[in-house]
C-alpha positions as CSV (number, residue, x, y, z in Angstrom):
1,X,-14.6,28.6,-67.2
2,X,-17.4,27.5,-65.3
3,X,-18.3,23.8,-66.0
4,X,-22.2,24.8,-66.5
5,X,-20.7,27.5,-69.1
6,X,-20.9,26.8,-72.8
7,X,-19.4,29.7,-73.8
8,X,-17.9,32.7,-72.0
9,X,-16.7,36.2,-72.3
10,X,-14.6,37.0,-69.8
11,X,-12.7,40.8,-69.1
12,X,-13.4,41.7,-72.6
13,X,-13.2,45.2,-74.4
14,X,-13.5,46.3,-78.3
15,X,-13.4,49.3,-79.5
16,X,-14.5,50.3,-83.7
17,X,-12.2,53.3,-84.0
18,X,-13.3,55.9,-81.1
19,X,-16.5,53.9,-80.0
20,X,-16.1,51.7,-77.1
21,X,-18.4,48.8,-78.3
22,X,-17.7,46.7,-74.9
23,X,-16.0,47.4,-71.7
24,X,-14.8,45.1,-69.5
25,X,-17.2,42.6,-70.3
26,X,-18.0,39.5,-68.3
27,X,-21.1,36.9,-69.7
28,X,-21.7,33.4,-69.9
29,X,-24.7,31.0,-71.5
30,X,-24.8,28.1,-69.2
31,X,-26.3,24.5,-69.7
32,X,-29.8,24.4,-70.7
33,X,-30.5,27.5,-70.1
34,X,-32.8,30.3,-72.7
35,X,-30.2,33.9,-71.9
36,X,-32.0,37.1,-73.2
37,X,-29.4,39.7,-73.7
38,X,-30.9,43.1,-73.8
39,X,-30.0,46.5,-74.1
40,X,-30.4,49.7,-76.4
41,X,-29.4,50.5,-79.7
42,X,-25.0,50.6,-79.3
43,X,-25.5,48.5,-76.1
44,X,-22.9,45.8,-77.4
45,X,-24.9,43.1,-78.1
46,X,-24.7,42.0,-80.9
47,X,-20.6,42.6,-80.7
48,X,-20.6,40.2,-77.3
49,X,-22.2,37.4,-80.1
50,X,-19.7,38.2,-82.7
51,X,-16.9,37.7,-80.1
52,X,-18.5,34.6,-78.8
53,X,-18.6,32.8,-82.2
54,X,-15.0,34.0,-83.1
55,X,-16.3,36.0,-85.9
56,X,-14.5,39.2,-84.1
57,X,-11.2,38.9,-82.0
58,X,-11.5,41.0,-78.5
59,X,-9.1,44.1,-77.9
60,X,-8.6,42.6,-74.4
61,X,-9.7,39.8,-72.7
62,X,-10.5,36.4,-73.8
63,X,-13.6,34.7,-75.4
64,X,-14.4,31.0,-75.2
65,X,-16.5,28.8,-76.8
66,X,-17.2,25.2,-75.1
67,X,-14.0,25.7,-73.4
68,X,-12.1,26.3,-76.6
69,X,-10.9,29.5,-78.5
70,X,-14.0,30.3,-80.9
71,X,-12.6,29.8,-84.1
72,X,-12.0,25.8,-83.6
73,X,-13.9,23.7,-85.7
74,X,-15.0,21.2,-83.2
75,X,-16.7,24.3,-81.1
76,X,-18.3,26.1,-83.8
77,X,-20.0,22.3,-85.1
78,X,-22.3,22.5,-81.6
79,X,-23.3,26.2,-82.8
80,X,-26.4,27.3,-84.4
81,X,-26.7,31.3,-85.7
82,X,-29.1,33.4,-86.7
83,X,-27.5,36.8,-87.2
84,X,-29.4,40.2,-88.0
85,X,-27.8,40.4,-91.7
86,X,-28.3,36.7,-93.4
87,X,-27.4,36.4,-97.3
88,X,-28.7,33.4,-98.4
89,X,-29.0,32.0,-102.4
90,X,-32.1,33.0,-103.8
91,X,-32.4,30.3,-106.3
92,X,-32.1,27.4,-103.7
93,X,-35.3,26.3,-102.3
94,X,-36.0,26.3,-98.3
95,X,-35.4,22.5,-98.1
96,X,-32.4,22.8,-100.5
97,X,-30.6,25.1,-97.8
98,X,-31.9,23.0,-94.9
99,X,-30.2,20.0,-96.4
100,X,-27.3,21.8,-97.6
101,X,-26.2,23.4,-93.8
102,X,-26.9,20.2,-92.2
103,X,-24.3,18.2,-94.0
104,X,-21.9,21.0,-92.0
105,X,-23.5,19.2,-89.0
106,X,-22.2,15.0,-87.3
107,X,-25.8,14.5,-86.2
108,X,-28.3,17.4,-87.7
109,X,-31.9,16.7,-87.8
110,X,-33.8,15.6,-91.0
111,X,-35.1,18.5,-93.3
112,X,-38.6,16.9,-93.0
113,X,-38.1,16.9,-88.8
114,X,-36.9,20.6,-89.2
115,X,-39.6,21.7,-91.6
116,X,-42.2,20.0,-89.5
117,X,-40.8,22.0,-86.2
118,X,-40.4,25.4,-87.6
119,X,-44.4,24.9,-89.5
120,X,-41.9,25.8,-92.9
121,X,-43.1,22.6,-94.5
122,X,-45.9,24.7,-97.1
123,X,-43.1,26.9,-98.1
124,X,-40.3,24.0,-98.3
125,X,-39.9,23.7,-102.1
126,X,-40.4,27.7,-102.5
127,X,-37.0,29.3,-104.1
128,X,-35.6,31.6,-100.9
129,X,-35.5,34.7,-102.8
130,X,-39.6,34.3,-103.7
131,X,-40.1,34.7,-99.9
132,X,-41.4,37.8,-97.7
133,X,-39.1,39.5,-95.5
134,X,-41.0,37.7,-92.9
135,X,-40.5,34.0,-94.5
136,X,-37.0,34.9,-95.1
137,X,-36.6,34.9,-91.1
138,X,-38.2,31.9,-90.5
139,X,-36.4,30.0,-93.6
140,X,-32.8,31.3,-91.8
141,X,-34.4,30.4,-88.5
142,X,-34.9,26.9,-90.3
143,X,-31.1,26.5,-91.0
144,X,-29.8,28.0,-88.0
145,X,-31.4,25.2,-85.8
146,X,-31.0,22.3,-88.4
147,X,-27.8,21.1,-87.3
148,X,-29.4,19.9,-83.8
149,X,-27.0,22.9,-82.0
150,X,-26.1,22.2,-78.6
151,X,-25.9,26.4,-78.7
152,X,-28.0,28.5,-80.5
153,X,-27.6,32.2,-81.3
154,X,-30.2,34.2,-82.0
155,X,-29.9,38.2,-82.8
156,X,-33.0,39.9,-83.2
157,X,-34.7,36.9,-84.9
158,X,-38.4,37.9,-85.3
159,X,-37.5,41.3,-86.4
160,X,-40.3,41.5,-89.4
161,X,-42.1,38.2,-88.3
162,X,-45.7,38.4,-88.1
163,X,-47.3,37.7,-84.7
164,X,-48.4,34.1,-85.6
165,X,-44.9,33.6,-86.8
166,X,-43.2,34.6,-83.8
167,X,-45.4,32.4,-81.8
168,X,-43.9,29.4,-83.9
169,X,-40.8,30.5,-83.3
170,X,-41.6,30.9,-79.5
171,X,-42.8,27.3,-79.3
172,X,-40.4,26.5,-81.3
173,X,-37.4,27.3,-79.1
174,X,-39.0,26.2,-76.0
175,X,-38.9,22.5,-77.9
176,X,-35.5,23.0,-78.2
177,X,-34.4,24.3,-74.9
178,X,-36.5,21.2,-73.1
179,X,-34.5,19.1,-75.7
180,X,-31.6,19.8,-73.9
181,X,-30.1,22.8,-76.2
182,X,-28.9,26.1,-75.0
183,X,-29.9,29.3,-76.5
184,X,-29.0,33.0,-76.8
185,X,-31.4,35.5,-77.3
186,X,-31.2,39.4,-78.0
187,X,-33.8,41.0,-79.0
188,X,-36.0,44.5,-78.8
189,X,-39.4,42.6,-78.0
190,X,-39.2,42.6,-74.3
191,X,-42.5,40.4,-74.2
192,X,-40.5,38.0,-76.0
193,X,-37.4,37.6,-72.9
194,X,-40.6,38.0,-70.7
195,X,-42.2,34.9,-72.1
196,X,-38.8,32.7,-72.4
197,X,-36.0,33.6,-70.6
198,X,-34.3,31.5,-67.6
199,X,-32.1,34.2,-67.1
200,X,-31.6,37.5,-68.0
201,X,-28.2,40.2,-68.5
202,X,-29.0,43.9,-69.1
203,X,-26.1,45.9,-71.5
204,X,-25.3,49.3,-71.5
205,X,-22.9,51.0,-73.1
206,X,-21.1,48.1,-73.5
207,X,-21.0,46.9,-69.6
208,X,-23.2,44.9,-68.3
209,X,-25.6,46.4,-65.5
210,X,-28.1,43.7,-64.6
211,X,-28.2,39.7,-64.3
212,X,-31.2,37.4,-63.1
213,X,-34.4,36.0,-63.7
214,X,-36.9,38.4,-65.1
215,X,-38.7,38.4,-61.5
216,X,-35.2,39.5,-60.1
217,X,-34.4,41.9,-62.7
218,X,-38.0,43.3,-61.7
219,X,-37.1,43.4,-58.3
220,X,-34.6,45.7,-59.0
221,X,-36.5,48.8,-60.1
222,X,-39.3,50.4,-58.4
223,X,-41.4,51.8,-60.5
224,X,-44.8,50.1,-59.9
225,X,-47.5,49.7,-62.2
226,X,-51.5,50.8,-61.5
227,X,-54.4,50.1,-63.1
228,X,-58.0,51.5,-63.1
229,X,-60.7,52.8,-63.8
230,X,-61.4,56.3,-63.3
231,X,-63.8,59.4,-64.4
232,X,-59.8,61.8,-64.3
233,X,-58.9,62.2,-67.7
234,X,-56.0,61.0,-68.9
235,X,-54.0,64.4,-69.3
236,X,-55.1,65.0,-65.3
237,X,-53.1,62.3,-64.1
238,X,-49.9,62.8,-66.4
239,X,-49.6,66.0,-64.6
240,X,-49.3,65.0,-61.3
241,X,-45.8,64.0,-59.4
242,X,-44.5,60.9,-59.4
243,X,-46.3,59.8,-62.8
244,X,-44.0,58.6,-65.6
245,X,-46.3,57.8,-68.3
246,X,-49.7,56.9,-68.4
247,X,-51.5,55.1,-71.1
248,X,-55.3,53.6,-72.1
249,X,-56.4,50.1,-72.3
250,X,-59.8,50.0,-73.4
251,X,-62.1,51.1,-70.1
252,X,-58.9,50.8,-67.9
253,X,-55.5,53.6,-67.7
254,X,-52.5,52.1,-67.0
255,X,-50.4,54.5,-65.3
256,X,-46.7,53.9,-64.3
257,X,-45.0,55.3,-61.4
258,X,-42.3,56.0,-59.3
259,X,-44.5,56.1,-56.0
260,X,-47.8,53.5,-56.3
261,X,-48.8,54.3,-52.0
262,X,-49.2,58.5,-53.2
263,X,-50.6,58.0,-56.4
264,X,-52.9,55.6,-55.3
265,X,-54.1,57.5,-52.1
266,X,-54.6,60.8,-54.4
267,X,-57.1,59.2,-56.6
268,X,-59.0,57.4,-54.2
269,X,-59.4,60.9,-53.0
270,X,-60.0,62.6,-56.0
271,X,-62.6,60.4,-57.7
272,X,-64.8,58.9,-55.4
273,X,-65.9,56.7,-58.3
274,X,-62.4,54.9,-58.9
275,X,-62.7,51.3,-59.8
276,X,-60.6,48.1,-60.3
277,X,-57.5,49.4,-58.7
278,X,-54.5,47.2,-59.2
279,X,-51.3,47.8,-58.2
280,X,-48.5,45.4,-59.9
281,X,-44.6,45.5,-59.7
282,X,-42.6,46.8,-62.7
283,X,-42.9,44.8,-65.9
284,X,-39.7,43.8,-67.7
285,X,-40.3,46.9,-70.1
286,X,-40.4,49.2,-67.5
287,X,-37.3,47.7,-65.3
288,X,-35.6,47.7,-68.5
289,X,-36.3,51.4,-68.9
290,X,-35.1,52.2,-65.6
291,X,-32.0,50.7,-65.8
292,X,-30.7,51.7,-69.2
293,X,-31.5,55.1,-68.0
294,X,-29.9,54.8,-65.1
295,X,-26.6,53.9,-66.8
296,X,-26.9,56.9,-69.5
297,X,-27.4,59.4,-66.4
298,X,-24.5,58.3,-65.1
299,X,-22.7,58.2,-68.3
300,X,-23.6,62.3,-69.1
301,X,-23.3,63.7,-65.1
């Protein structure tokens, strides 16, 4: 295990009956660092967390967590989780289950410092089970991080969240990471590992196909991004070669591409009027696309 590495998969497979859930698998979260772990629907990830916090044992390989098997109690005290499926007692109030958890924790943070941090303070003596769906995520985002984890895991957590909420949540994690914690993201808002990831791994049917920083994992694809204004209609340029998917931003079609230099040079020539042509690298989403269904092509030929 790597000295930076807090925790570690290393060689590991599991299989649920005839599904292959990982393959092979190799992935650490190092020191200080935000990991975004994407991938499709069946990718593995939320399996690669599971095996990570012992909660699962690997079919082969081996899983480490702070350099020790994931089920000690020492390791798992430095761990913060927030999984996709949290039960938590309705009649208890938010700052009942702050206190509550952090008591599992040697140095946690106060309930009023965590309240404060994650903006739950109006909604702190509000029984759990009176919450939204949306304040339920934040309230188990609340206890996941009360226990001042040196690790935090974080499946899918603003699935349901408002867009002011996740934006707490955003500033929120950036506090923590500059803080000095660690922290494991997956989720299906790709703006979201845009916006805070240090690094970035890509799963795909269980293996994992792409590692970097989101400018590297852009760098990998080339598709290419362009933008303008333009008198073509929309269903015009969708037709021609080389266009993936175009789409409409106000006054402006965004159109993405497998060849910007062609496309480009065709509607320069076919509307004299063109204006505010840009032409950017591949976003995250659309790197993202490309990779996954590069995997899945391979996977069916």
């Amino acid at each position: 295990m790597n000295d930076e590495s807090l925790a570690e998969l290393s060689g590991v497979s599991k299989r649920f009956g005839k599904v292959l859930a990982l393959d092979g698998l190799n992935l650490d979260v190092r020191r200080g660092e935000l990991l975004a772990v994407l991938g499709p629907n069946g990718a593995g990830k939320t399996t690669a967390i599971s095996l990570m916090l012992g909660l699962q044992q690997p079919d082969a390989g081996t899983a480490s967590l702070f350099r020790q098997p994931p089920q000690r109690l020492e390791a798992r005290r430095q761990v913060g989780v927030m999984m996709q499926e949290v039960t938590l007692a309705e009649d208890l109030r938010v700052r009942e289950h702050i206190d509550l958890v952090g008591h599992y924790y040697p140095e946690p943070f106060t309930p009023k410092a965590v309240l404060e941090m994650t903006h739950m303070t109006p909604l702190a003596d509000r029984p759990y089970g009176k919450l939204s769906a949306g304040q339920k995520r934040q309230a188990q985002f609340a206890v996941a991080v009360c226990g001042r984890p040196k690790l935090l895991f974080l499946d899918e957590p603003t699935v349901g969240m408002d867009v002011q909420a996740r934006e707490v949540m955003w500033d929120t994690l950036r506090t923590l990471v500059s803080g000095g914690s660690s922290i494991v993201l997956t989720t299906h808002y790709l703006e979201e590992a845009q916006a805070l990831a240090d690094r970035v791994v890509v799963l795909a049917k269980g293996r994992l196909i792409a590692s970097g920083t989101v400018s590297e994992i852009r760098a990998l694809v080339s598709r290419k991004r362009i933008i303008c204004s333009t008198t073509l209609t929309f269903e015009e340029i969708a037709t021609w070669p080389g266009v993936e998917s175009v789409t409409r931003d106000r006054d402006l079609l965004h159109i993405t591409v497998a060849d910007a230099e062609d496309v480009a040079r065709r509607l320069l020539i076919a509307d004299p009027k063109l204006r505010e042509l840009e032409v950017h690298r591949a976003g995250l989403a659309e790197a993202f696309t490309e990779l996954t269904q590069e995997t899945t092509q391979e996977a069916t030929s």
